[in-house]
N, C-alpha and C positions, 0 to 999 in steps of 0.2 A: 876493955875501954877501946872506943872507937875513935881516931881522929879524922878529920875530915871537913879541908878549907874554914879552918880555923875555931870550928866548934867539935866536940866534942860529947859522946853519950856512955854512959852506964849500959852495961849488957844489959844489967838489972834495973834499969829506968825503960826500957820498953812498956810498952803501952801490951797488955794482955787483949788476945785475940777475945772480942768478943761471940760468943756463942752462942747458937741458935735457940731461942725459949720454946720449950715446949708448950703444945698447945694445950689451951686452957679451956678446960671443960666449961666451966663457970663462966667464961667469955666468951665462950664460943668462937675464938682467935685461935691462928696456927702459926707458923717459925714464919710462913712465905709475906707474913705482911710486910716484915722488916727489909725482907730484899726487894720485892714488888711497891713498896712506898702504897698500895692499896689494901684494899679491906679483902678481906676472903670469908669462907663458910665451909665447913667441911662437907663432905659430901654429902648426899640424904639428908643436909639440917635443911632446919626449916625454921622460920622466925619467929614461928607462934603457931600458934593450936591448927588444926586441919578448920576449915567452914566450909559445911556447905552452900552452891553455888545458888543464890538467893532464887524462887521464883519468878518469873515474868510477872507484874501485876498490873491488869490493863484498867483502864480510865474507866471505859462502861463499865456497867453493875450487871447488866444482863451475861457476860463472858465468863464462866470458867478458868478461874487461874490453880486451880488443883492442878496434882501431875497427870502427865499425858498416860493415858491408856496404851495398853499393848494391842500393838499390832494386831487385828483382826484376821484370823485365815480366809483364801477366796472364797470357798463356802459358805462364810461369816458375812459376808462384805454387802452391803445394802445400797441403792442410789436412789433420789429423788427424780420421782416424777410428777410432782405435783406439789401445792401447798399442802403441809405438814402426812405427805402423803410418803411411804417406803414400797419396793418393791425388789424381790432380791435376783442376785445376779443370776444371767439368762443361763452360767454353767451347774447352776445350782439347780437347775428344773432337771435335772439328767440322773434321775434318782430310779433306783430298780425297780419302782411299779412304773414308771414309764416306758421302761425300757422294756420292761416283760410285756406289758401289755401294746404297746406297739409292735414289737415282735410275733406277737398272736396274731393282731391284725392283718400284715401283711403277710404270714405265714397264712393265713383263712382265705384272702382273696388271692395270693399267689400258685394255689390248690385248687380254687375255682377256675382261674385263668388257662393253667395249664390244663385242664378235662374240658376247657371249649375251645381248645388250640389245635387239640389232637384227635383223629377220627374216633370221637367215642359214638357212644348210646345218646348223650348229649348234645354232640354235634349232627347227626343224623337226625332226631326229631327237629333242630331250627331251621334243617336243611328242607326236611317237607310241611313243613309249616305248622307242626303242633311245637305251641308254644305254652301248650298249659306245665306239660310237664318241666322244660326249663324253667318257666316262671316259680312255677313252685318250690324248685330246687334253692332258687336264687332265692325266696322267699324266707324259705329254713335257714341258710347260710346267715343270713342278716338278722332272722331273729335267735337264733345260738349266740353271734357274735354279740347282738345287743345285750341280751341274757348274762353274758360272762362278763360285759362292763360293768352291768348293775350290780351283782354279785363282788367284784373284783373292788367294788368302789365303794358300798356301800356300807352303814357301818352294821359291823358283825354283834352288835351289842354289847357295845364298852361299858364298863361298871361307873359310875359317876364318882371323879374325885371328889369334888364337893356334892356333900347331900342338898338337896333341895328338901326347905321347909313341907312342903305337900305330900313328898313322899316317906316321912315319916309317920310306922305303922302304929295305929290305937292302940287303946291299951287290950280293949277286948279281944282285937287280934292277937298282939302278943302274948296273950293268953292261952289261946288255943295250938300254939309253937313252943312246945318243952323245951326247957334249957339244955337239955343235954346234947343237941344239935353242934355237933364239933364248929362251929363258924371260925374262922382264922381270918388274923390282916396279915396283907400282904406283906414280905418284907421288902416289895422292892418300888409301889407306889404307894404299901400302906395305909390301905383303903382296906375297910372290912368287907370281906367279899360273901357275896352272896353263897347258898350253897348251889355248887355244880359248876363256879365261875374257879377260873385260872388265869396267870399272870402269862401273858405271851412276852419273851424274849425282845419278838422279832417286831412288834408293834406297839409294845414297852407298855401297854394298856394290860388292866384286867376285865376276861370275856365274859359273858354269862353263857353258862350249857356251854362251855368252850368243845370242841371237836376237836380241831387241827388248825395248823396255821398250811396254807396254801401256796407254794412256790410259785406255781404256774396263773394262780391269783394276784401273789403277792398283797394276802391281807387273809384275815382270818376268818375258819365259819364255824359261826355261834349260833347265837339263841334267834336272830332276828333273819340271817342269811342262808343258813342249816336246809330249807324248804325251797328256796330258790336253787341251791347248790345242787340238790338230787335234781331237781327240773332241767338243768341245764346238763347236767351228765347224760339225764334221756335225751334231749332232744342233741347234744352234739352226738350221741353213741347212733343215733337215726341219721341224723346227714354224714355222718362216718363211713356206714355201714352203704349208704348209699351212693358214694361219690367213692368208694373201693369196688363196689359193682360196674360202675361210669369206668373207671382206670383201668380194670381188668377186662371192657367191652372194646377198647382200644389195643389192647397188645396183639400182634400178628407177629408167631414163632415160627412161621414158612418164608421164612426170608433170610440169605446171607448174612453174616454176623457181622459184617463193618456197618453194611445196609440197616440192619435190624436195632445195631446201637444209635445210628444217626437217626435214624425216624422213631424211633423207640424208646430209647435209652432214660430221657428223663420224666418220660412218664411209667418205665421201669421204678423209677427212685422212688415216682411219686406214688406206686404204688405199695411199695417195701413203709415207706412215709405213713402212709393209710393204715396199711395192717398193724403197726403197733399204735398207734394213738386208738383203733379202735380197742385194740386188748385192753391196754389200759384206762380207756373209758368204761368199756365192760365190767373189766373187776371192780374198779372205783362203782358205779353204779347195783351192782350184786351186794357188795359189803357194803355200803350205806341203807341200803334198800331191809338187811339183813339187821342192820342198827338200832334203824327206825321201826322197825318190826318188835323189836324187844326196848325199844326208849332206852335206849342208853348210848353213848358218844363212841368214837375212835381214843382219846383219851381214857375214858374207864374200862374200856374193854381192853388196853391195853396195860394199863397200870393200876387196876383196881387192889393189887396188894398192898400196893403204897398210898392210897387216899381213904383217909378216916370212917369216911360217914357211909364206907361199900367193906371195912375190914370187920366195920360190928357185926355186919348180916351176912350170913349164906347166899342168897339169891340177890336179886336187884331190885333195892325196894320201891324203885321207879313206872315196874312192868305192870301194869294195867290190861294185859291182854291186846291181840292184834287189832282189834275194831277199833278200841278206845285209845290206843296208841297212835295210830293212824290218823286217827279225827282229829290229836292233842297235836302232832307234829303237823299236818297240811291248814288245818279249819283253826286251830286253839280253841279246840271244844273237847273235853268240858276246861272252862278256864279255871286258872288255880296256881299259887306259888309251889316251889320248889318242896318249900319246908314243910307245906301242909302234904302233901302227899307220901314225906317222910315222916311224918307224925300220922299218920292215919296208918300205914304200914306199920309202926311200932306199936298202935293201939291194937290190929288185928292179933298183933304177934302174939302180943300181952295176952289177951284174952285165950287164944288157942292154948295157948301155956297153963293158964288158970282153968281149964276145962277139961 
């Protein structure tokens, strides 16, 4: 017992310490509201469901209020130059057939430049006024280079994704084309492809009479550019061969070697330059020459193990002999499908067989 200025207390009348309540799940209340006189929230809670954050929805009917699309990459990226007109971005024209073929170009008249810089055979006839022979030169140079745009540009005979009504074959035709013709679709644009035709990689198209696909083109040679392609091999392996005769009529080896690099040297390079483009127009022009000769591709004569419709036969049932092979790849004489001449081979065969 307590006394104290005239009142007095029970030990055991004290008031018990009241104690912090634990928080309560179900309330989602903790001990600090009691001492804070405020509401609290446990950490992470949340007062109700997650929402998501409503769309924009505009007034006009013509707006799209779907979500925003992703971000476009630069290469992606399109701007207005007109009414409902698109044209894409100027870093997007910067693609490797420009590049290759701009690099041709001024590789072709930077070759020209330097053989009428330097005391060649060429600069000496403008010197005495025959000017047939330069004219002529320059003539070549321009139509090689025109030759290798058309060819580099044009198409090499894409297989048509969509068939067009017209070119679907009669029945009598189909008729005289046996089934047993391996035809296959592609599996990468899925188009049934003609016989001789293959999926290029590189131009994501299927060719007809595919050959190769061309670095130095940058596009493919097929069934439609195959005749320009030899053309243009002759006539660059002739202004080659003639502008390395020009570059070799300039060098003088009686002269000091600081002297003979400063006056010499880079038509030295250009002529080191010259000798292999012409080798390798050379060979390229022998082996196609050699192709066309026997009607068969760079493709088959490279991988004829692995394509169906050359693993059934011994020989190549394409070769008609040099005359008429010749006529068939320059003239397209005599004219005719692929299939029919693989079906006329298979009736000879039959026959020899049954005789």
């Amino acid at each position: 017992m307590l006394r104290s200025g005239g009142w007095r207390m029970e030990l055991g009348e004290l008031p018990a310490a009241r104690a912090p309540a634990p928080p309560s799940a179900s309330s989602g209340t903790c001990w600090l509201e009691g001492l804070l006189n405020r509401s609290c929230r446990p950490i992470g809670g949340l007062a109700g469901p997650i929402r998501p954050r409503p769309q924009p929805v505009s007034a006009n009917p013509r707006v799209a209020t779907g979500p925003v699309p992703r971000r476009a990459r630069p290469s992606e990226r399109f701007f207005r130059v007109g009414p409902g007109a698109e044209a894409m971005a100027p870093w997007a024209l910067l693609t490797p057939g420009v590049l290759v073929r701009t690099g041709h170009t001024v590789l072709t008249w930077g070759i020209t430049l330097v053989l009428f810089l330097h005391d060649t055979a060429l600069r000496q006839w403008e010197e005495q006024g025959e000017l047939l022979l330069p004219l002529t030169f320059l003539l070549l140079v321009l139509a090689s280079l025109l030759l290798y745009l058309t060819v580099s540009l044009m198409d090499p005979g894409y297989v048509n994704v969509l068939p067009q009504p017209q070119e679907e074959a009669k029945e009598e035709q189909t008729a005289m084309v046996p089934q047993a013709i391996p035809l296959r679709r592609c599996r990468y644009c899925m188009v049934l492809q003609p016989l001789r035709a293959r999926h290029c990689r590189e131009c994501r198209r299927c060719v007809r009479r595919y050959d190769h696909h061309c670095p130095w083109m940058e596009n493919c040679v097929g069934e439609r550019n195959h005749p320009l392609f030899v053309a243009y091999l002759a006539l660059q392996l002739v202004v080659l061969l003639w502008a390395l005769y020009l570059a070799w009529s300039g060098l003088r080896f009686f002269q000091p070697w600081g002297l003979w690099l400063r006056s010499s040297g880079l038509l030295f390079a250009t002529f080191l330059l010259l000798s292999l483009f012409s080798l390798v127009a050379g060979l390229l022009l022998a082996s196609h020459l050699y192709l066309v000769a026997s009607n068969t591709t760079t493709w088959e004569f490279i991988s004829s193990h692995r394509i169906a419709y050359l693993r059934q036969r011994p020989g190549n049932p394409f070769d008609r002999g040099l005359t008429r092979n010749l006529a068939h790849f320059f003239c397209g004489w005599p004219s005719g499908s692929w299939e029919a001449l693989w079906a006329e081979d298979e009736e000879e065969e039959g026959s020899s067989q049954a005789v």
